[in-house]
C-alpha positions in Angstrom: 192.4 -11.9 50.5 191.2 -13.5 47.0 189.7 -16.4 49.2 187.5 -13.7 51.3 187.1 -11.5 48.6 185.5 -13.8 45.6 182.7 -15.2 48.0 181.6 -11.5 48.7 182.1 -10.6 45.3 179.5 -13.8 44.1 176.9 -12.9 47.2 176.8 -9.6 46.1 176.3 -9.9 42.6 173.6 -13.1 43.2 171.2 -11.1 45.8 171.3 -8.2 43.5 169.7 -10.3 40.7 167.4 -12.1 43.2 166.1 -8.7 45.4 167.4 -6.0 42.5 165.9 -7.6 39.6 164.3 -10.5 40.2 161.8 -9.9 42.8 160.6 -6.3 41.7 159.8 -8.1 38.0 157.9 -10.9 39.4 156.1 -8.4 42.2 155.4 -5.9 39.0 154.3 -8.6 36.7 151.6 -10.3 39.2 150.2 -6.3 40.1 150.3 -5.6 36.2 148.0 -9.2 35.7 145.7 -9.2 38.5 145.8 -5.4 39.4 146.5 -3.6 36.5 143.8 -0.6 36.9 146.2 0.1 40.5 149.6 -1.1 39.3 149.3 1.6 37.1 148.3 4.7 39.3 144.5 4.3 39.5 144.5 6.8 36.5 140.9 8.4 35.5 140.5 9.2 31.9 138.6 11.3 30.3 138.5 11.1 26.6 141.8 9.1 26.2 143.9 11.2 28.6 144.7 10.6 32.3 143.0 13.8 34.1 144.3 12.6 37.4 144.4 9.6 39.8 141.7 8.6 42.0 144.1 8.4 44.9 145.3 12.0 45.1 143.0 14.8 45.2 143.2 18.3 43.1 142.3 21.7 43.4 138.9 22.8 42.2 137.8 26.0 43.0 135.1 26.9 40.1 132.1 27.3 41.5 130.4 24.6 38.9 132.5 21.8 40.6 132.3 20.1 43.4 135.0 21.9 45.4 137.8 19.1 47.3 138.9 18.9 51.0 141.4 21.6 51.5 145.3 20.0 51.4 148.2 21.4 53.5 150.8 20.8 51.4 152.8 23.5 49.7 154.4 25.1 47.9 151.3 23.9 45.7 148.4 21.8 46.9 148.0 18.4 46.8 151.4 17.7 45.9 152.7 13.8 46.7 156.4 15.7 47.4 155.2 16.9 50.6 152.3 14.5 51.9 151.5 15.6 55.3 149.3 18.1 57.6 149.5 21.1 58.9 150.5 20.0 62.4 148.2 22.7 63.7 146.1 21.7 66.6 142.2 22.4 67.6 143.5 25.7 69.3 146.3 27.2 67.1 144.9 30.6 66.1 146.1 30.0 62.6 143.8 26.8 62.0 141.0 28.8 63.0 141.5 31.6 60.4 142.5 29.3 58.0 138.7 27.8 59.1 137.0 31.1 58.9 138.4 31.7 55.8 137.4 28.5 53.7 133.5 29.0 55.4 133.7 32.4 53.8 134.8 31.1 51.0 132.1 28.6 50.8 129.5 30.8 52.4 130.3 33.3 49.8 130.0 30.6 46.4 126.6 29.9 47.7 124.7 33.1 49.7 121.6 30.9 50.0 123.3 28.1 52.0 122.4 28.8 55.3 123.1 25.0 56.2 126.0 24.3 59.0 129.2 23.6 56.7 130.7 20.3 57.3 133.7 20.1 58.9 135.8 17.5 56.1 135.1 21.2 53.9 137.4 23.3 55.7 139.8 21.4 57.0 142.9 19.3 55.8 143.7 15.8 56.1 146.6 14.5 57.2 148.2 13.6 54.1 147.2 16.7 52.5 146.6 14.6 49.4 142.7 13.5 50.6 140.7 12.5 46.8 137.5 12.0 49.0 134.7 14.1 50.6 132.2 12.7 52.7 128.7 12.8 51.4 127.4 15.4 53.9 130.4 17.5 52.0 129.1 16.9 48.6 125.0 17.4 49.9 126.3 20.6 51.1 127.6 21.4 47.5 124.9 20.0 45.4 122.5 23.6 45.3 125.4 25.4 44.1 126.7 23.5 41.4 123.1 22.4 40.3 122.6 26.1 39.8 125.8 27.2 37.9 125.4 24.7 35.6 121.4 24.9 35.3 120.6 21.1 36.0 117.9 19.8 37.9 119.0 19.9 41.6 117.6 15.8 41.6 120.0 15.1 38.4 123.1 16.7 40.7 121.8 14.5 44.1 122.0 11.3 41.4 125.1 12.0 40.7 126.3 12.3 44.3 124.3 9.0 44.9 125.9 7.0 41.9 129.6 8.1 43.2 129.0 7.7 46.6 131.5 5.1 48.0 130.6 2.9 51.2 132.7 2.0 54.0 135.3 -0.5 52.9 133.8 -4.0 54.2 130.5 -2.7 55.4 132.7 -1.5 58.9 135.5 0.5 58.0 136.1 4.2 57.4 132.9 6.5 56.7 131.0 7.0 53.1 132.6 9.4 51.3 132.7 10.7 47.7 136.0 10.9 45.0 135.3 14.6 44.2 137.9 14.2 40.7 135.5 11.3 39.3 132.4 13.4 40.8 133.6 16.2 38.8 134.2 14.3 35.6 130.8 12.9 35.7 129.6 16.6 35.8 131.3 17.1 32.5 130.1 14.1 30.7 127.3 14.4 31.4 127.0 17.5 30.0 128.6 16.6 27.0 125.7 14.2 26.3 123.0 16.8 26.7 
């Protein structure tokens, strides 16, 4: 037994160091020296404190931010714990109040907004956890929150412009806007006025 025994023993104990402890320090160490900004969570700050990452969305529902793509997770929204969709398809009766509702919502922020509400406003991803609206989203915002906050309609558009992110590679995915760093640019930039 000692002569089967010992051999397993030595294997175990020898591949734990190598895939246990080894590996995940090297892995970490090259992320944390050529990645660091992502090997640590893609964290935004905002005066010295992490507000959030850039990866997972939030909740914003005051009418002076830019307002984010609904998420389906619960109990609370946008939480990582339960990542996923609502599983409801085109013709499940519940999207489409759920739909109905978040145009109201919208249509009732901003009376004046007779524009066609784009479709990434009122509906989830399937994560749930989606950080990004397109830029037809954000346009479709702009009036509203230029108005709350009493800027310049062209200063809000700018903003939209200077966050606006482009399809990775010129090919993939559509342009699209991080609504967290959107909103933080809002705030800073009122903070220097």
């Amino acid at each position: 037994m000692k002569t089967l025994l010992r051999p397993a023993v030595s294997l175990f104990v020898a591949l734990t160091a190598v895939t246990g402890v080894a590996y995940p320090l090297l892995v970490t160490a090259i992320a944390q020296g050529m990645f660091p900004h992502q090997a640590n969570g893609s964290l935004l700050m905002q005066d010295g404190k992490a507000v959030g990452s850039e990866l997972i969305g939030q909740a914003f529902s005051d009418p002076k931010y830019f307002w984010s793509r609904p998420s389906a997770t619960s109990p609370m929204p946008y939480s990582g714990g339960s990542s996923g969709g609502s599983n409801q398809g085109p013709l499940n009766p519940a999207l489409a109040d759920a739909v109905k509702a978040r145009v109201q919502a919208l249509r009732d922020a901003d009376p004046g907004n007779t524009r066609p509400v784009p479709v990434d406003l009122v509906t989830a991803s399937a994560s749930g956890l989606d950080p990004h609206i397109s830029v037809a989203g954000a346009d479709y915002q702009a009036a509203r929150v230029a108005r709350v906050r009493r800027l310049p309609l062209a200063t809000v558009q700018q903003l939209i412009a200077q966050h606006s992110e482009g399809r990775w590679l010129g090919l993939v995915g559509e342009p699209r806007v991080n609504v967290l760093a959107l909103n933080l640019a809002l705030d800073a930039l009122l903070r220097v006025q």
